[in-house]
LOGU-757883 format. One record per residue (C-alpha): x, y, z; residue in one letter. Coordinates in steps of 0.001 Angstrom, whole numbers, padded with zeros to 6 digits, always signed. Example, Ala and Ser with C-alpha at 12.3 -4.5 7.8 and 13.67 -1.06 7.14 Angstrom:
2
+012300-004500+007800A +013670-001060+007140S 
This chain:
563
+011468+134094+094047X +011575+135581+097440X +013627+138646+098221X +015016+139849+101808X +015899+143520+101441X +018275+144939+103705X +018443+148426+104342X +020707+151069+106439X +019446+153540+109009X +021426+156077+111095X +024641+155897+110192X +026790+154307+107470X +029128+152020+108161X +027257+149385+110722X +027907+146530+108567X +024967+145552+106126X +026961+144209+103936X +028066+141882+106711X +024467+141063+108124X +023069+140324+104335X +025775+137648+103975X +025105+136258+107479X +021382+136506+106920X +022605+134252+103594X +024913+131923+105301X +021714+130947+107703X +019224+130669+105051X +021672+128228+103689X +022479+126410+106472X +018729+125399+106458X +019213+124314+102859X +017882+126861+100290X +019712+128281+097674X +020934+131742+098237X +022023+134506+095851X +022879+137990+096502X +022539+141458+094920X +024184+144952+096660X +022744+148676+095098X +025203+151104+095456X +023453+154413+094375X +026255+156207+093193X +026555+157724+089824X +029955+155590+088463X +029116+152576+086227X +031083+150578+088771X +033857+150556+091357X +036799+150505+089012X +037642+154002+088671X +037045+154687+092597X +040394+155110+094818X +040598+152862+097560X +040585+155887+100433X +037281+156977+099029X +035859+153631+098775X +037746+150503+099760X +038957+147777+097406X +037474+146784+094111X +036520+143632+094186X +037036+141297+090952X +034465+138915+089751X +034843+136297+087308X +033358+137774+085193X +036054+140885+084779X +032994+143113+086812X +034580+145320+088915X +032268+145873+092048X +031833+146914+095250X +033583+145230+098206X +030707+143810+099491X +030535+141240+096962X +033438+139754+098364X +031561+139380+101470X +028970+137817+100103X +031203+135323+097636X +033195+134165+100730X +030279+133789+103144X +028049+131993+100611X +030804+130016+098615X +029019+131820+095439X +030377+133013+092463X +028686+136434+091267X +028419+138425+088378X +028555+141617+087215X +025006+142249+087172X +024442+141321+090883X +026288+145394+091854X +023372+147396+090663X +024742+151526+090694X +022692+153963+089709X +025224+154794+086803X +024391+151536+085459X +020490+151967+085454X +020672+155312+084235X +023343+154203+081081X +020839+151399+080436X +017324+153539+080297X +019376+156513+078284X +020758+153742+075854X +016767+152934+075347X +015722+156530+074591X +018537+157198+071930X +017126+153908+070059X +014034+155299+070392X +012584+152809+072660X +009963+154950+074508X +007999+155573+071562X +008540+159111+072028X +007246+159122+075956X +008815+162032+077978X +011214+159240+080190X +011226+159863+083864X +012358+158898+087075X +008949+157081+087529X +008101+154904+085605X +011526+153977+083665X +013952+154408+086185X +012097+152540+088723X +010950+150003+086114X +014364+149563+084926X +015210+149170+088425X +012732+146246+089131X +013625+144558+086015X +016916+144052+086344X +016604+142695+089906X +014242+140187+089128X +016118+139418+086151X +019465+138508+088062X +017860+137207+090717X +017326+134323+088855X +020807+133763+087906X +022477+130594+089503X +025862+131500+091314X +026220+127979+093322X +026837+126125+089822X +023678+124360+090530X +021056+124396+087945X +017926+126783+087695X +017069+129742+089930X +017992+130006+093895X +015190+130143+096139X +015943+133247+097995X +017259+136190+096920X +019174+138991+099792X +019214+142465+098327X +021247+144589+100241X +020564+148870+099634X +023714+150716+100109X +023681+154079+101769X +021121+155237+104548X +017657+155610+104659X +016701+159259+103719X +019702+159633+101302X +018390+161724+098048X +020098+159466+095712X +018538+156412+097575X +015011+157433+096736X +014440+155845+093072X +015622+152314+094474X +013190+152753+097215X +010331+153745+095618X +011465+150801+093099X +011276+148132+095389X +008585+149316+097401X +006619+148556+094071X +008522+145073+094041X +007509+144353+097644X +003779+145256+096247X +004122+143426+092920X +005377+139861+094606X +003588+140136+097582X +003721+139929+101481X +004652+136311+100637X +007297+136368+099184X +009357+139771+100733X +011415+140441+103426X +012546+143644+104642X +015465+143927+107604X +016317+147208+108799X +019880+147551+110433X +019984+150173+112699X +022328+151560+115560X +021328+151652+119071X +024129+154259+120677X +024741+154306+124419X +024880+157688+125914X +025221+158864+129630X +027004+157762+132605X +024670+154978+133146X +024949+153894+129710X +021276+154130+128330X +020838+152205+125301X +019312+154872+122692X +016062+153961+120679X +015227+157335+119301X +017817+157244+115624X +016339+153583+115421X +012994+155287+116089X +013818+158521+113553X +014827+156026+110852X +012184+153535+110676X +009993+156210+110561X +011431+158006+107617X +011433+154433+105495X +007681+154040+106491X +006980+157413+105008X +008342+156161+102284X +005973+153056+101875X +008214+150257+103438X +007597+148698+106269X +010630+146973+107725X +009730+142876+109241X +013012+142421+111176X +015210+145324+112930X +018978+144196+113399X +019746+146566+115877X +024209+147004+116199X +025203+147804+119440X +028211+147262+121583X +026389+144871+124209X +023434+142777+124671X +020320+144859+124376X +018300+145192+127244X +014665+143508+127185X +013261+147089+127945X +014891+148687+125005X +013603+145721+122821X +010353+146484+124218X +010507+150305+123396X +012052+149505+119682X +008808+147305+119592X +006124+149978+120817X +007361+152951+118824X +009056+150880+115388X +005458+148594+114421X +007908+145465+115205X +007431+142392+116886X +009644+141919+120105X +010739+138594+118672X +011449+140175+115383X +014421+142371+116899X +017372+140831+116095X +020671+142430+118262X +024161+141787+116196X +026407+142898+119060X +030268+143381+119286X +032135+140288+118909X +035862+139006+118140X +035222+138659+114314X +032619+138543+111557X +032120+134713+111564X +030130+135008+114980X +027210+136794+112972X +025875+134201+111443X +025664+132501+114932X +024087+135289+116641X +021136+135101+113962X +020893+131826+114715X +021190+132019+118512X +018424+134296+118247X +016041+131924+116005X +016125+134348+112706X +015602+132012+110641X +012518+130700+111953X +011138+133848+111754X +012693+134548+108423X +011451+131395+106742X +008049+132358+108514X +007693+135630+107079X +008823+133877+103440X +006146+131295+104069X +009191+128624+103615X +009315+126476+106951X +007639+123421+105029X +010748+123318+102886X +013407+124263+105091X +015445+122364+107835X +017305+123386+111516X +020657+125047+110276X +023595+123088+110144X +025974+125526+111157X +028585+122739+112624X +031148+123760+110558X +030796+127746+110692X +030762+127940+114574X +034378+125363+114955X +035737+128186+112589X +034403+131143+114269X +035672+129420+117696X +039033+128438+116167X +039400+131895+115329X +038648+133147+118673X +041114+130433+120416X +044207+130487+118561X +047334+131020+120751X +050243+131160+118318X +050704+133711+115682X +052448+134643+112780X +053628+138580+111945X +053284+139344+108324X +054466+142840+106891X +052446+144002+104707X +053942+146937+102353X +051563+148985+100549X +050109+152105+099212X +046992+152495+100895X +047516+151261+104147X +045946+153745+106029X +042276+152237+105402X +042245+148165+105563X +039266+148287+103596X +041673+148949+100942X +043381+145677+101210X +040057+143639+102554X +040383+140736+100814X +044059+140345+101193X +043512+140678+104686X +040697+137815+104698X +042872+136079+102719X +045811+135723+105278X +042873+135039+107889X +041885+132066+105835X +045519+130825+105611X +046924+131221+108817X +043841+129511+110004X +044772+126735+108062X +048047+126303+109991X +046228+127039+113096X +047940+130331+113861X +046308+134087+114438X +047557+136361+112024X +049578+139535+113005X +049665+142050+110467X +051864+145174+110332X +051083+148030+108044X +053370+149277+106699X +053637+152494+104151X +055550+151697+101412X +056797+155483+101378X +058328+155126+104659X +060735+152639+103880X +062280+155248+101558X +065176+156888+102459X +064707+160104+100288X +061545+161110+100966X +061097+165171+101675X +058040+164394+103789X +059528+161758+106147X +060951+161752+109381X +063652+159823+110811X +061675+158308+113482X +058915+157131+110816X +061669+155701+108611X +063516+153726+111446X +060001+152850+112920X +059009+151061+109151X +062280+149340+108956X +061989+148040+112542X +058303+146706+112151X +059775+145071+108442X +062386+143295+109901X +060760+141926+112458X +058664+140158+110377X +058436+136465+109632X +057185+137171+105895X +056695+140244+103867X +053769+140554+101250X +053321+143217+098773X +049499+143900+097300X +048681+145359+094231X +048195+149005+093360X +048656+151482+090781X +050784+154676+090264X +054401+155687+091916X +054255+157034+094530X +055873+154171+097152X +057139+152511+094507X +060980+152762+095543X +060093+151689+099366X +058519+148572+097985X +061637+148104+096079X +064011+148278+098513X +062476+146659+101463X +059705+144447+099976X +061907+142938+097191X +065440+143739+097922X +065406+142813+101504X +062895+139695+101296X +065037+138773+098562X +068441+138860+100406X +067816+138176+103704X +065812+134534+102587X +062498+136050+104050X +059216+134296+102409X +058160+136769+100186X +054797+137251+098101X +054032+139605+095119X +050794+140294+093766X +050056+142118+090771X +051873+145139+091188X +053772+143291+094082X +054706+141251+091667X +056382+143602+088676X +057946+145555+091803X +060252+141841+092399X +061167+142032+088327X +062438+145909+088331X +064483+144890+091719X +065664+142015+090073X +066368+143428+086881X +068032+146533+088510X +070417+144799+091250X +070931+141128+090064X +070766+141693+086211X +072556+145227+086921X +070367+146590+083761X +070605+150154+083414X +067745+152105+084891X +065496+149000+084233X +061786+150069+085668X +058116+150293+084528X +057262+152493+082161X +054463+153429+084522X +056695+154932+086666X +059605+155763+083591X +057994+156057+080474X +061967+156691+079160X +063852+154100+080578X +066271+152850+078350X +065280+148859+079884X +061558+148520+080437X +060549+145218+082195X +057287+146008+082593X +055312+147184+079826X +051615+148910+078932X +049597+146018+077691X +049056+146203+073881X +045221+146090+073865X +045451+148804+076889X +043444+151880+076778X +045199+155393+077553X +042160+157222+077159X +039645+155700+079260X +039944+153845+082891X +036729+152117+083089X +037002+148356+082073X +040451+148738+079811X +042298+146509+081916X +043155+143265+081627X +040135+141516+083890X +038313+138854+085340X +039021+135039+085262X +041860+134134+083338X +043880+130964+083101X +047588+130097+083766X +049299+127258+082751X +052300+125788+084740X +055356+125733+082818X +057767+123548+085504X +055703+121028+087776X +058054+120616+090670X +058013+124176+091303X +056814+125539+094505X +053302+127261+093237X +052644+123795+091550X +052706+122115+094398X +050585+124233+096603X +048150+123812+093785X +048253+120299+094341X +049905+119760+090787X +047328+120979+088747X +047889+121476+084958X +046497+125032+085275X +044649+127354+087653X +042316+130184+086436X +042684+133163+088489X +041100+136868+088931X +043295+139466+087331X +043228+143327+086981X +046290+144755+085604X +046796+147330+083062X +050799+146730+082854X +052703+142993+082899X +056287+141965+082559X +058024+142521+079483X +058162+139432+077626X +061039+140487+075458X +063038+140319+078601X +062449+137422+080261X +065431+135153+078921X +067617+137578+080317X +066050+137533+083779X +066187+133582+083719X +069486+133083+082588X +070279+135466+086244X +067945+132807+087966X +064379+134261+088331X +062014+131462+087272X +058501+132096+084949X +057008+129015+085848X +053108+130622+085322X +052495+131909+081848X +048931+132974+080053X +047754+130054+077367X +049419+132677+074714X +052890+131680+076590X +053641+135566+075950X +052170+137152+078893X +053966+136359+082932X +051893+135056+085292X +054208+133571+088398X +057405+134226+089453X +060089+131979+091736X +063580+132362+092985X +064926+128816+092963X +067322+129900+095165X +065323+131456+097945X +063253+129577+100189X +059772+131202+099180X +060137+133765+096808X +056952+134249+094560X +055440+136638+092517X +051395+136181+090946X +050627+138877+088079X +047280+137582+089151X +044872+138045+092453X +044891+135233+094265X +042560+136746+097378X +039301+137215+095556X +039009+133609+095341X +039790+132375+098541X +037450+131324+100971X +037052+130334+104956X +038208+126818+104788X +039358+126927+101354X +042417+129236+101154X +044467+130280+098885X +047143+128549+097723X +049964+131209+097620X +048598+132666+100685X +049103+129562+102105X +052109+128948+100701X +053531+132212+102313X +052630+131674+105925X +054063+128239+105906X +057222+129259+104776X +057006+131807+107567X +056635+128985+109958X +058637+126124+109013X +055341+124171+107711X +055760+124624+103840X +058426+121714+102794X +056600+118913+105023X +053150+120427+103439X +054402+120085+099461X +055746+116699+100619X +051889+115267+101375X +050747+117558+098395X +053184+115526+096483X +052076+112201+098024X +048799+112645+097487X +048079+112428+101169X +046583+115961+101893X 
């Protein structure tokens, strides 16, 4: 196996998550088999108990792990399908090495940070390094660890004292290590920075690593004399400074690597050029240009909780992307908090509540994520579902976006008394959404309903159907601790709302229409953690279509067989 390590200096946030699936997406293109593991050395066992301000979405796998955004980065980039096991957190090794010393394990040995946890550490990345996620046989042929946090962190230290003894153990061979760093521009005469670049590599040497490759971020081009310094004072070869600068969108990264010959140098350093060919990266750079040309665009309102950090939403976002690229149009998304839209709210102003209706209806679509607790939960009723589903405006639930249609529905078609979910209402007289029966109320962590789970069509001329190109079934990511209540459903059809998704039980809701409204669909499911660039999803696409006047003449070829 050979391993490229990507580490963090400076600052957090300069996108290694972004550059390890880029750095994948090359290797690739020159036809090796990638796979991909991210450390996140926080204490939790995994991302599902994290809020979305503190850490961004939680990303589903198939799986049911819940894991760090990142992964979703890597899973669209690399067309992979992860597991669990590829989001190492320190929570995890620690559980699994004090799991060992209750059995006894140790043979009585005092356990320590070195050798167990480092051991552990090592173990369980060569371990799932091996595991196929391209549903190819056998192991991949490189493996792209990335190390969240910075260099110098405290709670860094065991993983890098762990794979500096990996890097040792394999060999020079067969180990890669890429530093990403930030070169800051400071001054009126804008000098490009080396000295945090300098500071950082210097702290990971003291630590016994000795980065191949810098991937310097910066806003523009770096200069050939600030390559040279970076070279002089760093221990790294001028041609092994690699310079991801500012550009329209992600999908340019890849190309910049390329541009700049990485994976020559790469496959050099992995002693792999025998069995590796020029990328073929035809495909990547019409997208990234698409992207980058598109003229017409589509305004999508998206009503949520967490808007305030689009991290929180990322793969809903990327998800749009994906689909409005597909109908060659730039996406235009407007934010929107689903507390504004409320007309009772204590902390709201007028302007802000205007402003939020304003920006909703002048929308071409309206989308509602998923989420958990109250609080917006009225706004999203009343504008999301109520208006979308009035005024004929396309119109996509998921997950909670989903339940929040069958309360509106149930409250203001069906006219039942005080129907909610008895998340928000634990006493209302007509629940329509219910606690799941094998639910947890004691613990958070992994009690939900998760991972890959399949849904059978019930009707196949219905809308969803069709943008699944009339497939029996589709298996879809889910993480939901609440779903509609079956007991009511009869009543909600006979009013005109449509099931025409259910779980292989028949018992449990899993896709919503409105016959009656142009595009009008709810997923208990989430459809965005399995779309990918040039692959997107099909309610995603359905829902920009129907924003454009592209959906009925799409179904038709879907129907034809002609797509």
């Amino acid at each position: 196996m050979k391993y490229v390590l990507v580490t963090g200096g400076v600052v957090s946030g300069l996108g290694k998550g972004v550059t390890a699936s880029s750095i994948g997406v090359v290797l690739k293109a020159c036809g090796l088999r990638v796979t991909s593991i991210k450390i996140d050395p926080y204490l939790n066992t995994d991302a599902g108990t994290m809020s979305p301000f503190e850490h961004g979405e939680v990303f589903v796998l198939d799986d049911g792990g819940e894991v760090d955004l990142d992964l979703g980065n890597y899973e669209r980039f690399l067309d992979a399908r992860l597991t669990r096991d590829n989001n190492i957190t320190t929570g995890k090794i620690y559980q699994s090495v004090l799991d060992k010393e209750r059995r006894g394990d140790f043979l009585g040995k005092t356990v320590q940070v070195v050798p167990h946890i480092t051991d552990a550490i090592k173990i369980w990345v060569e371990s799932v390094s091996v595991i196929p996620v391209d549903g190819k046989e056998g192991p991949a042929d490189v493996c792209v660890i990335e190390l969240g946090g910075t260099v110098g962190d405290i709670e860094s230290m065991p993983f890098i004292e762990a794979l500096r003894q990996l890097y040792f153990s394999v060999g020079q061979d067969n180990f890669c290590l890429i530093h990403v760093s930030l070169i800051p521009v400071l001054g009126v005469v804008g000098e490009q920075k080396t000295k945090p670049t300098q500071h950082s590599v210097r702290e990971l040497r003291a630590l016994g690593l000795t980065p191949h490759f810098l991937a310097c971020r910066s806003a523009e081009p770096l200069l050939e004399s600030t390559k040279q310094k970076l070279s002089l004072f760093c221990h790294v070869p001028v041609g092994n400074i690699l310079n991801i600068h500012d550009f329209p969108n992600i999908w340019h990264v890849p190309l910049l690597l390329r541009n700049q010959n990485a994976h020559h140098a790469i496959l050099n350093q992995l002693y792999l050029l025998s069995v590796a060919a020029p990328p073929d990266l035809q495909e990547w750079t019409k997208r990234a240009e698409t992207l980058v040309n598109l003229t017409s665009s589509v305004r999508i309102a998206m009503v949520g909780k967490y808007v305030g950090l689009s991290d929180s939403y990322l793969s809903v976002v990327k998800a749009l992307l994906h689909a409005c690229i597909a109908c060659s149009l730039k996406p235009l998304v407007d934010w929107i908090a689903a507390s504004d839209l409320e007309d009772d709210s204590t902390k709201l102003t007028p302007e802000a509540h205007a402003a939020a209706w304003k920006t909703l209806r002048n929308a071409a679509c309206v989308l509602v994520p998923g989420g958990f607790g109250d609080r917006g939960v009225r706004g999203m009723i009343l504008a999301a579902a109520k208006y979308a589903r009035e005024n004929k405006v396309p119109y996509l639930g998921i997950c909670l976006g989903m339940q929040i249609s069958v309360i509106e529905f149930a409250q203001n078609v069906v006219v039942l008394e005080s129907a909610n979910s008895t998340e928000f209402d634990p006493l209302t007289p007509n629940p329509v959404v219910i606690f799941m029966p094998e639910g947890s109320r004691t613990h958070m962590g992994s009690t939900m309903r998760l991972g890959s789970r399949r849904t059978l069509f019930q009707t196949p001329d219905c809308i969803t159907a069709k943008l699944y190109h009339s497939l029996e079934y589709v298996d879809e990511r889910h993480r939901h601790r609440y779903e509609v209540n079956p007991e009511i459903v009869g009543t909600l059809e006979e009013a005109g709302l449509k099931f025409v998704g259910k779980d292989e039980s028949g018992q449990r809701m899993e896709i919503l229409e409105l016959p009656s409204h142009p595009f009008y669909v709810g997923v208990q499911f989430h459809p965005e953690f399995k779309s990918r660039p040039g692959r997107p999803s099909a309610p995603f696409l359905g829902l920009v279509m129907a924003a454009t006047g592209q959906l009925k003449a799409y179904v038709s070829k879907c129907q034809n067989g002609t797509l």
